[in-house]
N, C-alpha and C positions, 0 to 999 in steps of 0.2 A: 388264488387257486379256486379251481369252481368247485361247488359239492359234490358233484359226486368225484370227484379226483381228489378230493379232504376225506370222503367215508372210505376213501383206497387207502388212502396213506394211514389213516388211523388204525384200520385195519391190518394194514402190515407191521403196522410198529409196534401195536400191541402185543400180535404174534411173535415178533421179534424177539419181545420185553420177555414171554413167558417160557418161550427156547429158551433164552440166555438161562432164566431163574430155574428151569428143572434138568440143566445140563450142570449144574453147581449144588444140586440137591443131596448130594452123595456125601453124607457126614466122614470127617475125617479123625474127630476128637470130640470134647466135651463143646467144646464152641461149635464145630459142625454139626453135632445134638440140635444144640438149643436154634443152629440155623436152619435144620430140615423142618421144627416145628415152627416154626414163623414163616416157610416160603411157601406151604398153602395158603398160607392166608395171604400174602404178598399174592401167588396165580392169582385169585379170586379176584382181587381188588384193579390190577392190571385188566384181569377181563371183563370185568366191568364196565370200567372207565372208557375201554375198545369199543364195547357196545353202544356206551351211552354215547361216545362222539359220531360212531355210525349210523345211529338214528337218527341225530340231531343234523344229520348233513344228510338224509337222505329225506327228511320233514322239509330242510330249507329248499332242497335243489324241485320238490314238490311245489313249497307256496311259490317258488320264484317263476313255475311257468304263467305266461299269461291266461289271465282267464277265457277268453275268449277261445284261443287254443285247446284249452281245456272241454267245453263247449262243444268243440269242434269234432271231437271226437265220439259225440254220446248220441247219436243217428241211428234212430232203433225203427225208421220207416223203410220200406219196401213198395215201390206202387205198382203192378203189373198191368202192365199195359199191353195186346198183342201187338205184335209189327204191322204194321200199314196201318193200325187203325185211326179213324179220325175224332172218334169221339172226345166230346170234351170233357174226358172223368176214365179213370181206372175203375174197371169190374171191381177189384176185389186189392187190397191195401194191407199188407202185415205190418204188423207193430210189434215191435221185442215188448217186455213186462215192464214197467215201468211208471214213474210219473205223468200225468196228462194235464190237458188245460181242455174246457168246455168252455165258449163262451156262451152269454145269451143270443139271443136273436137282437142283430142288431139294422139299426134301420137307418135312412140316408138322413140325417142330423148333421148340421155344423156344428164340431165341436166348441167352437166357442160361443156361436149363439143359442145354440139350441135346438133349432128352427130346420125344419126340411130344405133339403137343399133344394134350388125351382131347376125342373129342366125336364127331360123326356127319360127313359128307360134306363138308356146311357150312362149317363150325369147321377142318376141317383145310385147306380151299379157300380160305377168310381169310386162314388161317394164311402159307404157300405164298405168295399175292399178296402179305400185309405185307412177307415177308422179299424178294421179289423187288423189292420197291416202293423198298425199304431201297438194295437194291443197283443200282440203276438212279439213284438223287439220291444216290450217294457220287460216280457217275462222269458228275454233271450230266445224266443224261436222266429223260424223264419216260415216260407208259403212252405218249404220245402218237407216241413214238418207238419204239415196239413193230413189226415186223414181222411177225413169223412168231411162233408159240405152238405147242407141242407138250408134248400131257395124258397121262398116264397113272394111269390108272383100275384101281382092284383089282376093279372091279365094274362094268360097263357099264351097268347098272341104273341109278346113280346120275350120270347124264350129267344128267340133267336137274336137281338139286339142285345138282351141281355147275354146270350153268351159271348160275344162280341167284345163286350166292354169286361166282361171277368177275365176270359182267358191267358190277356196280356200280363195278368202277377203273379203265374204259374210258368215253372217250369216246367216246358212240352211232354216231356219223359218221366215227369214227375208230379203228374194231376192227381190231384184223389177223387175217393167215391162220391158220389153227387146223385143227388135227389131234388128233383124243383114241382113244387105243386102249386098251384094256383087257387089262391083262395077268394077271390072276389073285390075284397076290400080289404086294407090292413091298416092300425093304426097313423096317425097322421095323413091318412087318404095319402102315405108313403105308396111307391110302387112295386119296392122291392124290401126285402127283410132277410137277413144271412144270418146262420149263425153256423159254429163250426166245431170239430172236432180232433185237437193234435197233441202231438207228446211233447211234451216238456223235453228241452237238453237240461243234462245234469249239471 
């Protein structure tokens, strides 16, 4: 029987149990006396025991959905984009109240060596999204839950290569806010640096 069809049943039979017990409450003699004072405490005990099966099947039929599902419901982003436009970022991004994840600023590194990855604008903007991609499904979120995006660029020049290679791990209708500045030089004589800002699912 699945839980919640066990916290029905318990529930009705309990009900059942405490009809039967105050439809027979009606003393008739000195043993009917001594049975009206024992069948409150009898109701009580009946309902009780109704509750505690009801909860305990209404906890189970809880832990039993999958987590993921669970997950799946806790979507507190909004990204408003106008119609036709092309840009690649929503003006303005709502978020319900809730848990967030910040990362740092992160840069084109292989993670397993270390080491900058070699290539042009492109190749280190893959780079950057993989590892952030990485770090957003350890802690159950996806791009989708992306709010805020903030670029740095050793070369302002290459904004547009570099949009290029970001835009493909977004969902079109569902960009966030984005900021790209250029600063000259960044650590690892890296090209690019992202770091980000999104909500946590529950």
């Amino acid at each position: 029987m699945s839980p919640i069809l066990t916290s029905v049943f318990a529930g009705a039979t309990g009900a059942a149990a405490m009809h039967f017990l105050m439809t027979r409450s009606s003393p008739t003699s000195s043993r009917g006396g001594e049975r009206s004072r024992l069948l409150p405490l009898a109701i009580r005990g009946m309902f009780c025991i109704a509750t505690i099966c009801m909860l305990s099947a209404f906890i189970t039929a809880r832990s039993s959905e999958p987590t993921e599902a669970r997950k799946l419901t806790s979507k507190r982003v909004t990204h408003y984009k106008p119609a036709g436009s092309t840009a690649p970022y929503s003006p303005i991004v709502r978020v319900e109240s809730g848990p967030m994840l910040y990362t740092a600023g992160i840069l084109p590194l292989d993670p397993t060596t270390h080491e900058l990855v070699p290539g042009g604008i492109k190749e280190q903007t893959k780079a950057v999204m993989e590892n952030l991609g990485k770090l957003l499904a350890e802690r159950g979120s996806n791009w989708d839950d992306v709010i805020e995006v903030e670029v740095l660029l050793d070369d302002l020049d290459n904004w547009g290569d570099f949009t290029k290679a970001y835009l493909p791990f977004f969902n079109p209708q569902k960009l966030p806010a984005r900021i790209v500045m250029g600063l000259g030089k960044l650590p690892f004589d890296a090209k690019v640096q992202i770091k980000l800002k999104a909500a946590a699912r529950e």
